[in-house]
C-alpha positions as CSV (number, residue, x, y, z in Angstrom):
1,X,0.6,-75.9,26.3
2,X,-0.3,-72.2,26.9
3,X,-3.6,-72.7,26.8
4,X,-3.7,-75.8,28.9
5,X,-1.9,-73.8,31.5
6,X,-4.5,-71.5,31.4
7,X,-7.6,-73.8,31.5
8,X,-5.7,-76.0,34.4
9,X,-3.5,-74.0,36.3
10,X,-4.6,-70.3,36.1
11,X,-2.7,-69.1,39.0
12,X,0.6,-70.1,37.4
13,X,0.5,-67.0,35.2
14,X,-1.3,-63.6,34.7
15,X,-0.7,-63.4,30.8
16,X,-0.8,-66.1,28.1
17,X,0.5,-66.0,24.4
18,X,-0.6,-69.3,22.1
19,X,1.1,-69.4,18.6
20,X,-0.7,-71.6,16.5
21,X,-1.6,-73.8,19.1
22,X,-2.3,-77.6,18.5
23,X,-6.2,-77.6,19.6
24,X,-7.2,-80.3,16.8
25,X,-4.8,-82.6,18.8
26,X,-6.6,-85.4,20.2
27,X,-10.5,-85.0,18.6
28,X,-9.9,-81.5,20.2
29,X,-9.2,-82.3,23.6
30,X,-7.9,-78.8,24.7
31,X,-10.7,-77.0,22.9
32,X,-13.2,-79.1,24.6
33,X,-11.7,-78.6,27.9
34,X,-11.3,-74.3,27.3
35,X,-14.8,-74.2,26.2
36,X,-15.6,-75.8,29.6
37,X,-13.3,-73.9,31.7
38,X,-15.1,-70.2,30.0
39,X,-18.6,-71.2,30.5
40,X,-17.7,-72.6,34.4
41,X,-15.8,-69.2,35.0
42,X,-17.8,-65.6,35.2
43,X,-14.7,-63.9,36.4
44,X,-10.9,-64.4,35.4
45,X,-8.9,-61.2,35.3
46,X,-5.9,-62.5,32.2
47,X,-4.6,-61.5,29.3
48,X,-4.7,-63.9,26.2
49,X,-3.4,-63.8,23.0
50,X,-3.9,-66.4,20.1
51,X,-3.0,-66.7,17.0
52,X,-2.9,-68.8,13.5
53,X,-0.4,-69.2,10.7
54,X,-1.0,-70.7,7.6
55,X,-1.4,-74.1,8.1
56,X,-1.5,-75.9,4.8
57,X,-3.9,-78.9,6.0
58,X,-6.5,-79.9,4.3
59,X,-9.1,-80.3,5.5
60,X,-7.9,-77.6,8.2
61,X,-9.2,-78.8,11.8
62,X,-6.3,-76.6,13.4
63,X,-7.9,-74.0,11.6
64,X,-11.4,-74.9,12.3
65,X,-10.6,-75.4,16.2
66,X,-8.7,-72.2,16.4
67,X,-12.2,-70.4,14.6
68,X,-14.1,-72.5,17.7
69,X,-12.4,-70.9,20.2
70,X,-12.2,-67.5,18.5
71,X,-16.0,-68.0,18.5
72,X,-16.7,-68.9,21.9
73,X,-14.8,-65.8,23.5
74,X,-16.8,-63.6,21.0
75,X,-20.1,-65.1,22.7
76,X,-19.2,-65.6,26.5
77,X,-15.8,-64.3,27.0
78,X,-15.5,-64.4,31.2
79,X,-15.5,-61.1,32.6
80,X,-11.8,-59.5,33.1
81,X,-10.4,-61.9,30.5
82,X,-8.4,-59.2,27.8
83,X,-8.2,-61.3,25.2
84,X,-7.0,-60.8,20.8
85,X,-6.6,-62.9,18.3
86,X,-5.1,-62.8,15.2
87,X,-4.3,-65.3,11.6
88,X,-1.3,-64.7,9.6
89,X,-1.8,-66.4,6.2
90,X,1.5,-65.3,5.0
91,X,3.1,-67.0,7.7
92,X,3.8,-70.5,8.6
93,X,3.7,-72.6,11.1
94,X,8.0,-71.5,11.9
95,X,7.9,-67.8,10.5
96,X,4.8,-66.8,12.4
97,X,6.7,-66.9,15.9
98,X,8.2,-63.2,15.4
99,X,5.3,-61.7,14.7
100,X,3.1,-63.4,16.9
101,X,4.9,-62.8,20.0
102,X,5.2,-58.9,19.1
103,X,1.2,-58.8,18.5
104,X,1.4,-61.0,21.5
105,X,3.4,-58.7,23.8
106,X,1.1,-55.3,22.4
107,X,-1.4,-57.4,24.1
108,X,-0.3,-57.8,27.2
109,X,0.9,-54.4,27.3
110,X,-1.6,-52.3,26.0
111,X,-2.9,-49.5,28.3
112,X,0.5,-49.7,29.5
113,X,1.4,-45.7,28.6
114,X,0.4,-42.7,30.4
115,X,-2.6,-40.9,28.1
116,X,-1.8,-37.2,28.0
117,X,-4.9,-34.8,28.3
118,X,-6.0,-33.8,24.5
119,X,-6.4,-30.0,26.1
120,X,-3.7,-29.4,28.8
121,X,-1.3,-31.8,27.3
122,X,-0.3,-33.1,30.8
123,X,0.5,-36.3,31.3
124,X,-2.4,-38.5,33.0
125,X,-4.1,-35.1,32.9
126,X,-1.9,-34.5,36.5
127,X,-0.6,-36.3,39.2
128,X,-4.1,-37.6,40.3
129,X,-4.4,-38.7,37.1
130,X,-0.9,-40.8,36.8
131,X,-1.1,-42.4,40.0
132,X,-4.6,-43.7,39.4
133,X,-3.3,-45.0,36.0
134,X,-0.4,-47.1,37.8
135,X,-2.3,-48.3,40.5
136,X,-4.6,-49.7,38.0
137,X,-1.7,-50.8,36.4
138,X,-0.7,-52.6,39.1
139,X,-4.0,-54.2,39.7
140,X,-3.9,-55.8,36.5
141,X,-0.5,-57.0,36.3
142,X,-0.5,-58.5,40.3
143,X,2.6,-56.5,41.4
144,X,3.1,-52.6,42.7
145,X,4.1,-50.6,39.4
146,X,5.4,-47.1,41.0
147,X,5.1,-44.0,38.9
148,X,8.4,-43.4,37.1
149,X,11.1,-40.8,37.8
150,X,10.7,-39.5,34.4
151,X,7.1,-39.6,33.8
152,X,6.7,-37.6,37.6
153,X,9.6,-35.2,36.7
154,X,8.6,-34.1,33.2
155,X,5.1,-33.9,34.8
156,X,6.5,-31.3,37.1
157,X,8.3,-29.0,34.8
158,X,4.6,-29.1,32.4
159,X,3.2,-27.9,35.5
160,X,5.5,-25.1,36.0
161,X,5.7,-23.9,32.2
162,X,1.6,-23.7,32.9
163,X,2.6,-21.3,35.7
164,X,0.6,-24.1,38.1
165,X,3.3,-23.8,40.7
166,X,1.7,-25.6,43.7
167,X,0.6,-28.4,41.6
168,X,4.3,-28.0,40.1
169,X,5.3,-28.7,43.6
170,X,3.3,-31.4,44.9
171,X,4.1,-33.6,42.2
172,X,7.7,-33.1,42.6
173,X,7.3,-33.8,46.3
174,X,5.7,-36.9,45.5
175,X,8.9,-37.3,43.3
176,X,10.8,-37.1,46.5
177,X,9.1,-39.2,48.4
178,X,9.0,-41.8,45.8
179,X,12.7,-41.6,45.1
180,X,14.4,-40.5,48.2
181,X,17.9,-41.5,46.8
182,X,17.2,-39.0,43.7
183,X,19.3,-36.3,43.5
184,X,17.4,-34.9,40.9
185,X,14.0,-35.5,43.0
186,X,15.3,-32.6,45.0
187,X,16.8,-30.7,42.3
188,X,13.3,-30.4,40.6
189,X,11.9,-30.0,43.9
190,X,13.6,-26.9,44.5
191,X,13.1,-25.7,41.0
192,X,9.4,-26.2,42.3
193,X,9.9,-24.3,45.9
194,X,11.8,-21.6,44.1
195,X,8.9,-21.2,41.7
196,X,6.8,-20.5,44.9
197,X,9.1,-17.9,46.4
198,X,10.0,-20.3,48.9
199,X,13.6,-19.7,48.6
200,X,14.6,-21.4,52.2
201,X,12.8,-24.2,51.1
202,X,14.5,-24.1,47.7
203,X,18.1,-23.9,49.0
204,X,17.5,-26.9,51.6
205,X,16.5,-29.3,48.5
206,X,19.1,-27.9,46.2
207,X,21.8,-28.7,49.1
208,X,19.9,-32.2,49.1
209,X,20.6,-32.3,46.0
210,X,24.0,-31.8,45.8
211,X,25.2,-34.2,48.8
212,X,23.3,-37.0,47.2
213,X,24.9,-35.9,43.8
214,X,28.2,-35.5,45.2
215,X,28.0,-39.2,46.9
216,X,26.6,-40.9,43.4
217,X,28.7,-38.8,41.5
218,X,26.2,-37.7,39.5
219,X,26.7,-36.2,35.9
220,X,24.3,-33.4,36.9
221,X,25.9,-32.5,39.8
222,X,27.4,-29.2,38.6
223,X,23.8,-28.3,37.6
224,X,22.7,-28.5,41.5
225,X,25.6,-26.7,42.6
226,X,24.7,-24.3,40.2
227,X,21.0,-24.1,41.4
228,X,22.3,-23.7,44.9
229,X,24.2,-20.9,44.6
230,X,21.5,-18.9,42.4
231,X,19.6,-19.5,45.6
232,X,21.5,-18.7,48.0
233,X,22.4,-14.8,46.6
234,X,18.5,-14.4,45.6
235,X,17.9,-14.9,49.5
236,X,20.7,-12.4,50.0
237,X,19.3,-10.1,47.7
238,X,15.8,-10.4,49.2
239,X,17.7,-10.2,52.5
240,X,19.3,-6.8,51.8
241,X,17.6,-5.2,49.1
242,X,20.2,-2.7,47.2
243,X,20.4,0.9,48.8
244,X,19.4,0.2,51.8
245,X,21.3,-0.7,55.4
């Protein structure tokens, strides 16, 4: 069935997992009719996944179809098609669903983490980096995928323990503008403008912070209160400096 959705209706879905499908069923019907489909297609951007168990007949056309197809997306697979395969000859044809559908689902999904930079140990090697990798993301999969809170926040902070406080900052304004109802958005984002010296800037986000906190009830919310009053006395310390008028 997978694979005839595939071959007939490729619209339907973006992402296909066959477990020991039935492709010796009618002189190999379905086979015939994939085959077809490949060689008629130069583009199709999905993801397939198919695999075998241990299907004791004998002689094996399941088995000897399944190697067909195998074969012809080793010799012409269309372009964009992401595509694995894999037998299981200590499974049969009931135990192999488990496994196949995890194997299946590492298919899909694969690419699907933020790589972090071998040498800086950032994640996406910065915020350039991490967008790019969700927007591509997003290509593939057909829907937006946004960046997510924790993968931007943590992000930020690396930033700052590299002492790159305007990248430190940007990335937790893009935080902010990608989660407005975030009370933490604004408490890293202060934690960034603070960084900077920008302690007006610092105290308005901290404040942010805190209302939103204070209307979620946030478990963090003494944290921002906290970060608000640091604030506000370093701005009245660089306001009036001790020992002088």
């Amino acid at each position: 069935m997978a694979i005839h959705a595939l071959i007939t209706r490729p619209d339907l879905f973006n992402a296909y997992i066959a477990v020991s499908p039935s492709l010796q069923w009618d002189d190999g019907r379905t086979l015939h009719e994939a085959q077809q489909f490949f060689a008629k297609h130069g583009e199709i951007k999905k993801t397939l996944f198919f695999s075998l168990a241990n299907e004791a007949d004998k002689p094996n056309p399941m088995g000897e179809n399944f190697e067909a197809l195998r074969k012809t997306l080793e010799t012409g697979a269309p372009k964009g098609l992401r595509w694995a395969s894999a037998r299981y000859p200590d499974e049969d044809h009931r135990s192999t669903v488990l496994l196949a559908h995890y194997a299946g689902m590492r298919t899909i999904f694969s690419g699907w983490n933020v790589v972090v930079d071998a040498k800086t140990g950032l994640y996406g090697g910065g915020l350039t980096g991490i967008e790019q990798h969700y927007r591509e993301l997003s290509e593939r999969f057909g829907y937006p995928i946004v960046v997510p809170e924790m993968t931007i926040n943590i992000l930020g902070y690396q930033l700052l323990s590299l002492k790159r406080v305007p990248e430190a900052v940007a990335a937790f304004e893009r935080y902010a503008q990608l989660y407005p109802e975030s009370a933490n958005a604004y408490d890293s984002l202060g934690e960034g403008l603070e960084a900077a010296g920008k302690l007006e800037g610092a105290a308005q986000n901290f404040k942010k912070a805190t209302e939103l906190g204070t209307k979620s009830n946030d478990e963090s919310l003494p944290q921002f209160q906290q970060h608000l009053e640091r604030v506000a006395k370093a701005a009245q310390a660089a306001e009036h400096p001790a020992g002088k008028n």
